[in-house]
Biopython code that builds the backbone (N, CA, C, O; Angstrom):
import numpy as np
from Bio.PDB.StructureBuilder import StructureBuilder

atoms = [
    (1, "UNK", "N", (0.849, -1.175, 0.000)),
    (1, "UNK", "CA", (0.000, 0.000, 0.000)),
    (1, "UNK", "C", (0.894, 1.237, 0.000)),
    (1, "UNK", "O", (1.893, 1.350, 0.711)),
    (2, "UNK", "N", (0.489, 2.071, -0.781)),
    (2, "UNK", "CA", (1.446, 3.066, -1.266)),
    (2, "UNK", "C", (0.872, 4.448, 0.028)),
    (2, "UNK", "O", (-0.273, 4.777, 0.340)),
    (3, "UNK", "N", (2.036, 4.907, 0.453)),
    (3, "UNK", "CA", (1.702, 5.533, 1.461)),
    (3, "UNK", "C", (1.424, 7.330, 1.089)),
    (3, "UNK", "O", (1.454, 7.611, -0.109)),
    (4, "UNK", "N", (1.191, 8.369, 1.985)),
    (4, "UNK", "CA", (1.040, 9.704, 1.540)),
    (4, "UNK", "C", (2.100, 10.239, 0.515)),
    (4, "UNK", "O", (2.953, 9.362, 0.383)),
    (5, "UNK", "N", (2.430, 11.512, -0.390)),
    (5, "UNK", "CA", (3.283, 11.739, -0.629)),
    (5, "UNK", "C", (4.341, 12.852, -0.022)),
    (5, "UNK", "O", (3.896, 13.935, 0.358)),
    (6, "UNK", "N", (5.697, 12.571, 0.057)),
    (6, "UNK", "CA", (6.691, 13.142, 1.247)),
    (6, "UNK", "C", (5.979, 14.794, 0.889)),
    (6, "UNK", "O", (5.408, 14.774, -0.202)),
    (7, "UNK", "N", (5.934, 15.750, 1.376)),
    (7, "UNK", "CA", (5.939, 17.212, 1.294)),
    (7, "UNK", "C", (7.576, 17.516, 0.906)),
    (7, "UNK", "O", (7.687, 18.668, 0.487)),
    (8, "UNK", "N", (8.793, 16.825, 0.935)),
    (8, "UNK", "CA", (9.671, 17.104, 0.261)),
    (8, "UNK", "C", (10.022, 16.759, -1.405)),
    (8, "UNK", "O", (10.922, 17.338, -2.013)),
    (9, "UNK", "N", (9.054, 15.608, -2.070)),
    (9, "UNK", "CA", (8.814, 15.552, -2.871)),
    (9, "UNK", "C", (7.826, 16.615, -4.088)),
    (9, "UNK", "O", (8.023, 17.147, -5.181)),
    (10, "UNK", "N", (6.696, 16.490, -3.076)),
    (10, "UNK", "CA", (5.948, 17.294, -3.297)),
    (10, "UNK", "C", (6.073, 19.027, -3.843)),
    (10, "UNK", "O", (5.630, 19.640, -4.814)),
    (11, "UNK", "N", (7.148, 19.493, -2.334)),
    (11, "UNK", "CA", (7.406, 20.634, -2.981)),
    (11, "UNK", "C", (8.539, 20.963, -4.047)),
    (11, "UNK", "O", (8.430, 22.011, -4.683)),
    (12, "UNK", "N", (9.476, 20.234, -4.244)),
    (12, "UNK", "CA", (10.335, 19.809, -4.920)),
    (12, "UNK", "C", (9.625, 20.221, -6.569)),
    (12, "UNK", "O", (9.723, 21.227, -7.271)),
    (13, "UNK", "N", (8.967, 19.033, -6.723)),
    (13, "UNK", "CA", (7.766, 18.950, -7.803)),
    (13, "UNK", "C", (7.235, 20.180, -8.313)),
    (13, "UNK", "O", (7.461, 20.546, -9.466)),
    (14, "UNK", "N", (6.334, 21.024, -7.262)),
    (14, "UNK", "CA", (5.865, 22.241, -7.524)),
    (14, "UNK", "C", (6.731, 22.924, -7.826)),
    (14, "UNK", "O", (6.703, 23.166, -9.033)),
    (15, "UNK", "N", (7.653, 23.452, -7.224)),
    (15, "UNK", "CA", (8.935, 24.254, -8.048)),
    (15, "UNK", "C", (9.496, 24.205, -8.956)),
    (15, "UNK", "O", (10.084, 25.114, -9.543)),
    (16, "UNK", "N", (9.356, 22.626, -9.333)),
    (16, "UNK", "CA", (10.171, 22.517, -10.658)),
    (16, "UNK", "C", (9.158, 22.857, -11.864)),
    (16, "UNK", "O", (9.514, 23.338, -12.940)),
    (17, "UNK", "N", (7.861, 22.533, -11.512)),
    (17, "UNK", "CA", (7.017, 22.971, -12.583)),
    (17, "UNK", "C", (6.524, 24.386, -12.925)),
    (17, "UNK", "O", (5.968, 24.868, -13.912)),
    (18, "UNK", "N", (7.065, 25.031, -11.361)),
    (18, "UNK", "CA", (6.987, 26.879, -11.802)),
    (18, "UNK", "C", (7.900, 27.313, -12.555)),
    (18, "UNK", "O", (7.775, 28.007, -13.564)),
    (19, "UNK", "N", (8.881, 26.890, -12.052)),
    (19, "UNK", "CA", (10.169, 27.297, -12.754)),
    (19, "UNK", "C", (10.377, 27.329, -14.209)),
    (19, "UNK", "O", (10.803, 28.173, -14.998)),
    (20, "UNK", "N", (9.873, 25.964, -14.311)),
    (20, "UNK", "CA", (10.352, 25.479, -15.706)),
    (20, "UNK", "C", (9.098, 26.427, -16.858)),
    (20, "UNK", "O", (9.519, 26.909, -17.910)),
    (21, "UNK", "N", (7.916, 26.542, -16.541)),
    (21, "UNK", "CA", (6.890, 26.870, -16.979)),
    (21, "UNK", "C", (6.560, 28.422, -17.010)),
    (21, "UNK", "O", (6.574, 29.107, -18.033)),
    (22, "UNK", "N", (6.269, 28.860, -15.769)),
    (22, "UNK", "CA", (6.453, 29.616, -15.280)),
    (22, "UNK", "C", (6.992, 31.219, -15.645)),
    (22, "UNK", "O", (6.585, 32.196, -16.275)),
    (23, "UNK", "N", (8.480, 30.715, -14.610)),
    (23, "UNK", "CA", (9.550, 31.540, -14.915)),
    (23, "UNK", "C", (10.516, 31.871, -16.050)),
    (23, "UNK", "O", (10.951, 32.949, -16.455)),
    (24, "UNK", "N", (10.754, 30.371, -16.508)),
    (24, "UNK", "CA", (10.977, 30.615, -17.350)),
    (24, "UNK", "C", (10.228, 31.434, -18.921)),
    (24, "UNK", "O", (10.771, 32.010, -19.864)),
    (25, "UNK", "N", (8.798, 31.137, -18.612)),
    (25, "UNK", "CA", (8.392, 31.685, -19.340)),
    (25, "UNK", "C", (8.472, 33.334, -19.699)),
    (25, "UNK", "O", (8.568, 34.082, -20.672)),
    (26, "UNK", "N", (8.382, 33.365, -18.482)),
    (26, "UNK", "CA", (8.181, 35.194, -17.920)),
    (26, "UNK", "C", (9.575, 35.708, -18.425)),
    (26, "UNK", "O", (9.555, 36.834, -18.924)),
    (27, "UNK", "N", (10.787, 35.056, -18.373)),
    (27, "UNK", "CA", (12.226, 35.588, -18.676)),
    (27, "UNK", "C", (11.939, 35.811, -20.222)),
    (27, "UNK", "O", (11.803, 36.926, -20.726)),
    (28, "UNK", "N", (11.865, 34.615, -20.904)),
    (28, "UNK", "CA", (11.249, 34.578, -22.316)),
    (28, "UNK", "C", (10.557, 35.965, -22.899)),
    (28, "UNK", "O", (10.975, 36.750, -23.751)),
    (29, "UNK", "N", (9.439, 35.966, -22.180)),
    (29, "UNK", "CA", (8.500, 37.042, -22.886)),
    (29, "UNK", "C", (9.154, 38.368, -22.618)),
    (29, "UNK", "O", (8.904, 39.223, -23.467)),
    (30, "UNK", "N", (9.963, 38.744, -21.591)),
    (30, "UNK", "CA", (10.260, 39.878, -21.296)),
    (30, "UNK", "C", (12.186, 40.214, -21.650)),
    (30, "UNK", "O", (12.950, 41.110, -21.293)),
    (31, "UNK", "N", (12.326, 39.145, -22.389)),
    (31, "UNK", "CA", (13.974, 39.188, -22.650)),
    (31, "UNK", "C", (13.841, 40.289, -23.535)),
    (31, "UNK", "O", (14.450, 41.251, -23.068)),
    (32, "UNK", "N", (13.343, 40.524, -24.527)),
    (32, "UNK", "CA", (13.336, 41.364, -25.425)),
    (32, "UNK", "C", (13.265, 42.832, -24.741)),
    (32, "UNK", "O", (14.076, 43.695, -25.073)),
    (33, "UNK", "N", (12.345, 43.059, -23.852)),
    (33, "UNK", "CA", (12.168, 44.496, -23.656)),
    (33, "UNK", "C", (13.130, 45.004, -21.938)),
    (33, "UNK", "O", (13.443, 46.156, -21.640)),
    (34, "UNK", "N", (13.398, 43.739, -21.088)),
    (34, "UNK", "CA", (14.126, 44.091, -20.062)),
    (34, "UNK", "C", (15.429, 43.835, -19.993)),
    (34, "UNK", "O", (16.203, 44.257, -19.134)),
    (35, "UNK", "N", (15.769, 42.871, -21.250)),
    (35, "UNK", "CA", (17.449, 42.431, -21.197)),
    (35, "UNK", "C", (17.786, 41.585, -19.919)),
    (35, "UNK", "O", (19.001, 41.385, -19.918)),
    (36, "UNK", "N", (17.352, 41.175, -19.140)),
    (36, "UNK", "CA", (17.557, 40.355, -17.741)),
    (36, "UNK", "C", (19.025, 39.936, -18.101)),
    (36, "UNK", "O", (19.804, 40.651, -17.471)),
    (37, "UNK", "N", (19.567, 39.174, -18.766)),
    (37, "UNK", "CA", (20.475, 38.462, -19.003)),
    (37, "UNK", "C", (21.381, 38.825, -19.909)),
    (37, "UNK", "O", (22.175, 38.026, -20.405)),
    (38, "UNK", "N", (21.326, 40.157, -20.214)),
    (38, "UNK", "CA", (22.252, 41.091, -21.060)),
    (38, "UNK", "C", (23.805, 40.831, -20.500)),
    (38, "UNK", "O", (24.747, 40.401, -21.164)),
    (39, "UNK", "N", (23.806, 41.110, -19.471)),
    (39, "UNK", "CA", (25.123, 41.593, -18.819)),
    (39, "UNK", "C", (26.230, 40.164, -19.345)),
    (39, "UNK", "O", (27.440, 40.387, -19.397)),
    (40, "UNK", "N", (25.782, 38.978, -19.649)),
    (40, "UNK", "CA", (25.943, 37.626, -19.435)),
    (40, "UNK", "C", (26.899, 37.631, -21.393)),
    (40, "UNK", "O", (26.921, 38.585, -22.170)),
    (41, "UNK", "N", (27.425, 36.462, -21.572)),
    (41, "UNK", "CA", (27.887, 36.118, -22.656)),
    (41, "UNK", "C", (27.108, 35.376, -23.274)),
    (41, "UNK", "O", (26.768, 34.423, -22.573)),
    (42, "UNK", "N", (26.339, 35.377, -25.019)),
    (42, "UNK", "CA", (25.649, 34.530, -25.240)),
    (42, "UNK", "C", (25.802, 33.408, -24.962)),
    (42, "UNK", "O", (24.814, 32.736, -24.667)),
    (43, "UNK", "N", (27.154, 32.815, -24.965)),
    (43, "UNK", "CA", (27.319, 31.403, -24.711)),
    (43, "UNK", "C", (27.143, 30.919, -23.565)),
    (43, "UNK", "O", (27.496, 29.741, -23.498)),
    (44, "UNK", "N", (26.523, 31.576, -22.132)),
    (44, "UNK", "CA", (26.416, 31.139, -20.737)),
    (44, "UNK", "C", (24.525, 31.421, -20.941)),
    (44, "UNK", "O", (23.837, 30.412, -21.098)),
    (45, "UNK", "N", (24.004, 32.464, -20.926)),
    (45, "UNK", "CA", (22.943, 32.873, -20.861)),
    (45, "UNK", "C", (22.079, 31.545, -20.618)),
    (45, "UNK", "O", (21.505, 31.247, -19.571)),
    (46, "UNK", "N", (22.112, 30.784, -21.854)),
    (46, "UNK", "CA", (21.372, 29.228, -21.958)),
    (46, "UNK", "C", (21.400, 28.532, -20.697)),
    (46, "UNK", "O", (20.493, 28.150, -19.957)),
    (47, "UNK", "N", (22.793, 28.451, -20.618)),
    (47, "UNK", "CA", (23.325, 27.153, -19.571)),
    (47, "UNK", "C", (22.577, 27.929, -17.755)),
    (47, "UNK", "O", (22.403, 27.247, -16.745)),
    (48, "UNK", "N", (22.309, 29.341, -17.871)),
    (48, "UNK", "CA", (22.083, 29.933, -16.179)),
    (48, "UNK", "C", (20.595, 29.748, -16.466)),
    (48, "UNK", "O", (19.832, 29.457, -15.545)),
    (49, "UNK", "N", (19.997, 29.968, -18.185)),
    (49, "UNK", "CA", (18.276, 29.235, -17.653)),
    (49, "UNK", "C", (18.214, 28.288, -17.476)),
    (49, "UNK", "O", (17.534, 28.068, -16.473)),
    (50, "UNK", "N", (18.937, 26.642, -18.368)),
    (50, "UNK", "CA", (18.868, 25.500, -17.780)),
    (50, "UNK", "C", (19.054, 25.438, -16.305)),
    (50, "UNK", "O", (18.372, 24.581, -15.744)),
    (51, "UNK", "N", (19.606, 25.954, -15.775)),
    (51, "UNK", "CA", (20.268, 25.580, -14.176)),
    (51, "UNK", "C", (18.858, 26.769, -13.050)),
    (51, "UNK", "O", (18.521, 26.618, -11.876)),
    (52, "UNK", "N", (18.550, 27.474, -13.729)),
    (52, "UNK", "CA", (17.353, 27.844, -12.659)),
    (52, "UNK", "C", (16.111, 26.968, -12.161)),
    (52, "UNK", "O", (15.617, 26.919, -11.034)),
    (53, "UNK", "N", (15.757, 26.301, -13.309)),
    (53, "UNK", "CA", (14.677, 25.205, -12.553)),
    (53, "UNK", "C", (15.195, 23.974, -11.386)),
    (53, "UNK", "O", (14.685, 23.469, -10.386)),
    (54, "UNK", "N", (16.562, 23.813, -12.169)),
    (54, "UNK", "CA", (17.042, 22.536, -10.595)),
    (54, "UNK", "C", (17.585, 23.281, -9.315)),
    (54, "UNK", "O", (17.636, 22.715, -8.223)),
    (55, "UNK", "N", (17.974, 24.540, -9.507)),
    (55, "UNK", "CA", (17.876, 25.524, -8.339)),
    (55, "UNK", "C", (16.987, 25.787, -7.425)),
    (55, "UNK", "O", (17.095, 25.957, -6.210)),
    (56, "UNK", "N", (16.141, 25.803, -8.099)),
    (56, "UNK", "CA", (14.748, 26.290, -7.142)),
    (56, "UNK", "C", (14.308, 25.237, -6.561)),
    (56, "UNK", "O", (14.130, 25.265, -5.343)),
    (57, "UNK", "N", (13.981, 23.843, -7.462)),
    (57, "UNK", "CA", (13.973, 22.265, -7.631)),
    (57, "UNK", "C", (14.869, 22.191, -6.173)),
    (57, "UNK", "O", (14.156, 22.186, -5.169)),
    (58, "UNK", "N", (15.932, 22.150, -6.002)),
    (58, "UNK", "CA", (16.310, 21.993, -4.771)),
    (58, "UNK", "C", (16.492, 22.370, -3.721)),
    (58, "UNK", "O", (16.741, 21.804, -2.657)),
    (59, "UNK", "N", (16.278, 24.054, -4.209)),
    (59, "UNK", "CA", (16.062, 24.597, -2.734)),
    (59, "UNK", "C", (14.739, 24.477, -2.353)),
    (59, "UNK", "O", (14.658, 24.934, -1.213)),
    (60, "UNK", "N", (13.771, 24.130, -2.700)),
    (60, "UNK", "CA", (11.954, 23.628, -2.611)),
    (60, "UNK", "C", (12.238, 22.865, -1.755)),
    (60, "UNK", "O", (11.730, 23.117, -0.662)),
    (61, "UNK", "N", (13.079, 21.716, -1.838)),
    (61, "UNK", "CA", (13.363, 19.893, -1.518)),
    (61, "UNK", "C", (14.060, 20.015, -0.293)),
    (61, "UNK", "O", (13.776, 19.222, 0.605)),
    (62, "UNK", "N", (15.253, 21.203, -0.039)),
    (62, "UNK", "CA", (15.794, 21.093, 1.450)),
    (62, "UNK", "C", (15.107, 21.713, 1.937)),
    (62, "UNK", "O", (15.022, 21.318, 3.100)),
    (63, "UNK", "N", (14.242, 22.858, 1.703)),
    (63, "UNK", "CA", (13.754, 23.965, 2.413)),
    (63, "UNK", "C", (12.316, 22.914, 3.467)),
    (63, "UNK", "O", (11.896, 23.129, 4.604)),
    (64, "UNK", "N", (11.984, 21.977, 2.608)),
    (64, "UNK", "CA", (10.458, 21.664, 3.053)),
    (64, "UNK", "C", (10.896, 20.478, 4.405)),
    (64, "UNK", "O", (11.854, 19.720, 4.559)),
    (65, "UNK", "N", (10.087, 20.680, 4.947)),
    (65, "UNK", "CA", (10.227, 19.500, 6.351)),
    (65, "UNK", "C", (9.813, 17.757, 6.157)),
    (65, "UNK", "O", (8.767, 17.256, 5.745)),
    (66, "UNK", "N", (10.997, 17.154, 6.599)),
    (66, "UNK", "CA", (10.446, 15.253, 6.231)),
    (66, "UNK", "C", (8.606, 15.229, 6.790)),
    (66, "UNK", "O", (7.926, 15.727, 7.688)),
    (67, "UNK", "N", (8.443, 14.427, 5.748)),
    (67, "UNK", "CA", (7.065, 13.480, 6.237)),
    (67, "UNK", "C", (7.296, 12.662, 7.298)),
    (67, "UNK", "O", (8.349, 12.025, 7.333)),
    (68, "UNK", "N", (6.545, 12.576, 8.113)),
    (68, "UNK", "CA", (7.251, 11.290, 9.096)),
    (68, "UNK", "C", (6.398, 10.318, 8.675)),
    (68, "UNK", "O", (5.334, 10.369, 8.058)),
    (69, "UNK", "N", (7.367, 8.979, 9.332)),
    (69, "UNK", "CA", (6.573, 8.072, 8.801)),
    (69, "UNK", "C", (6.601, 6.971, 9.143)),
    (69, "UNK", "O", (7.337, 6.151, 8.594)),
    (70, "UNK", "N", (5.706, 6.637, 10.259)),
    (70, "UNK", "CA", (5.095, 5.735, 11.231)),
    (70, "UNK", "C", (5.252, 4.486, 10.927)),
    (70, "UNK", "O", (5.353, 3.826, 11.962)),
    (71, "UNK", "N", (5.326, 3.811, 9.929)),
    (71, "UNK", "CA", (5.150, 2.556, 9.068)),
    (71, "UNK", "C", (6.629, 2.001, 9.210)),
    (71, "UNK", "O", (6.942, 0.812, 9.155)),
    (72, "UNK", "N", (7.692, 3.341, 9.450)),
    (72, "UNK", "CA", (9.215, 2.724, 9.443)),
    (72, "UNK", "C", (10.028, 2.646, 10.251)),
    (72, "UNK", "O", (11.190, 2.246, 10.175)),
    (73, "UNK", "N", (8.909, 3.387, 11.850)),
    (73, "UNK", "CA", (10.064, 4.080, 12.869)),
    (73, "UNK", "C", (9.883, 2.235, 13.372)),
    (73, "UNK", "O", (8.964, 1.431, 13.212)),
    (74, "UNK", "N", (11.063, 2.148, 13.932)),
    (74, "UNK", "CA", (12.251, 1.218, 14.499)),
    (74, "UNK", "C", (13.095, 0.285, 13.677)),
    (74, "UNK", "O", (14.027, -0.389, 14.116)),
    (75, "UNK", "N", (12.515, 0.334, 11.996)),
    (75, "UNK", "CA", (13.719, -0.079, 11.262)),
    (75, "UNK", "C", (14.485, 0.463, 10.807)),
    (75, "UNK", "O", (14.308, 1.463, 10.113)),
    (76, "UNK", "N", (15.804, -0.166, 11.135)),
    (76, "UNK", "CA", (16.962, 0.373, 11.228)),
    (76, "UNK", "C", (17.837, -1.157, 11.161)),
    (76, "UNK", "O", (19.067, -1.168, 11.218)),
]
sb = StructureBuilder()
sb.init_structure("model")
sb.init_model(0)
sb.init_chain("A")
sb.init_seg("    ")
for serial, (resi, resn, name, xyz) in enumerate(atoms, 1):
    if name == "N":
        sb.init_residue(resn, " ", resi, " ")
    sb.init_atom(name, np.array(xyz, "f"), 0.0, 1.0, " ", f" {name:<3s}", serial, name[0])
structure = sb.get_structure()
């Protein structure tokens, strides 16, 4: 029986799907008129949007508190 899902998964999850969707989108639509990523070399620009969704992706994942979980306490 498949048990709740962790809230570190969970939020993990949600972040990665803002990010990726999201934010990234918002950088997208507004690159043209705010330059966000001007300052940057074309050849990095790419590689700092790939790396923002597993950023957030993991700070979601440490930031959120374990599930506990009753089913496992004394194995060890």
């Amino acid at each position: 029986m498949a048990g709740p899902i962790e809230s570190k998964v969970g939020w993990a999850t949600a972040a990665a799907y803002v990010a990726s969707s999201g934010l990234l989108g918002a950088l997208a639509a507004v690159q043209d008129n705010a330059r966000v990523l001007e300052p940057l070399p074309d050849s990095v620009s790419p590689l700092v949007l790939a790396l923002v969704p597993g950023l957030l992706t993991f700070a979601a994942g440490w930031k959120a508190r374990h599930t506990p979980r009753p089913d496992l306490e004394g194995e060890e």
